[in-house]
C-alpha positions as CSV (number, residue, x, y, z in Angstrom):
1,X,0.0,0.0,0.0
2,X,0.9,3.2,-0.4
3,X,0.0,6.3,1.6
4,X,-0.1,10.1,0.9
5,X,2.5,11.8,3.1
6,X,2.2,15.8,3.5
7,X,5.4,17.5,3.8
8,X,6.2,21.3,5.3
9,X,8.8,23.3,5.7
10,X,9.1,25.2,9.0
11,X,10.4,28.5,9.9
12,X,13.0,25.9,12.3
13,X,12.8,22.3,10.6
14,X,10.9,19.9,8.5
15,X,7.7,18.0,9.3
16,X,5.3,15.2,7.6
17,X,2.3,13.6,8.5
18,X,-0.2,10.5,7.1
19,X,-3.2,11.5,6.3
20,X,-4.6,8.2,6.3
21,X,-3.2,7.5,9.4
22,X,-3.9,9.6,12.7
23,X,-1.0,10.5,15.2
24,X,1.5,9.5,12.1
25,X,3.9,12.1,12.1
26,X,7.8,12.8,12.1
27,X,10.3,15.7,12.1
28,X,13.5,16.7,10.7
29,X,16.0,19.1,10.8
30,X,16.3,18.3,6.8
31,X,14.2,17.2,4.0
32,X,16.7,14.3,4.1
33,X,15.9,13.5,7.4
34,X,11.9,14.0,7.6
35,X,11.5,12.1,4.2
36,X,13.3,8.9,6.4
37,X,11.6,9.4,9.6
38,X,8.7,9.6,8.0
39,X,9.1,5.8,6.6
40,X,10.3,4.4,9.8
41,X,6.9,6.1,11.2
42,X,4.9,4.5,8.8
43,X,6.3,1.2,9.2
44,X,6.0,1.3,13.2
45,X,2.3,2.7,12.7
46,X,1.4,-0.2,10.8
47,X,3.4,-2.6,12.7
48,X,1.5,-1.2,16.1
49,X,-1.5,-1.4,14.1
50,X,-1.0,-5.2,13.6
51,X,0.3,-6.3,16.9
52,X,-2.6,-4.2,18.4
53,X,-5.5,-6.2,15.5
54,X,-6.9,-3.2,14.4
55,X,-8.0,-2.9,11.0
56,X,-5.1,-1.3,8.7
57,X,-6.3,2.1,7.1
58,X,-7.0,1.6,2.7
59,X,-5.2,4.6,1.7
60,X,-7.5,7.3,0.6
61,X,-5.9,10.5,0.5
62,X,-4.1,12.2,-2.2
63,X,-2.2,15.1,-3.2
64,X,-2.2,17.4,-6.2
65,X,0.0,20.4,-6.6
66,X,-2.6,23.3,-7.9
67,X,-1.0,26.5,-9.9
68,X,-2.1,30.2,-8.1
69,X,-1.6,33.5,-9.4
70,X,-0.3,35.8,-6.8
């Protein structure tokens, strides 16, 4: 499965967050370093998800990148 991820930039550091999954979120003093932590989140979100029965999320989300005049 794959999963939307949202990625900002902060005034101080980096920071992503799953959509599709609540409470799924990472930060990073790079966009190097968020883009990773946010996979190692994923991957223990799911894994908790598992251990824990719940029902894994069906990805639903998506992104689109839409052009604005300023």
């Amino acid at each position: 499965m794959k999963y939307a991820v949202v990625y900002e930039r902060t005034p101080n550091n980096y920071s992503a967050y799953v959509p599709d999954l609540p409470g799924c979120v990472a930060t990073g003093g790079s966009r190097e370093e968020v883009e990773q932590r946010i996979r190692e989140a994923v991957a223990l979100h799911l894994e908790g998800l598992r251990r824990e029965r719940q029902p894994i999320p069906e990805p639903a989300a998506w992104t689109e990148l839409v052009e604005a005049q300023p």
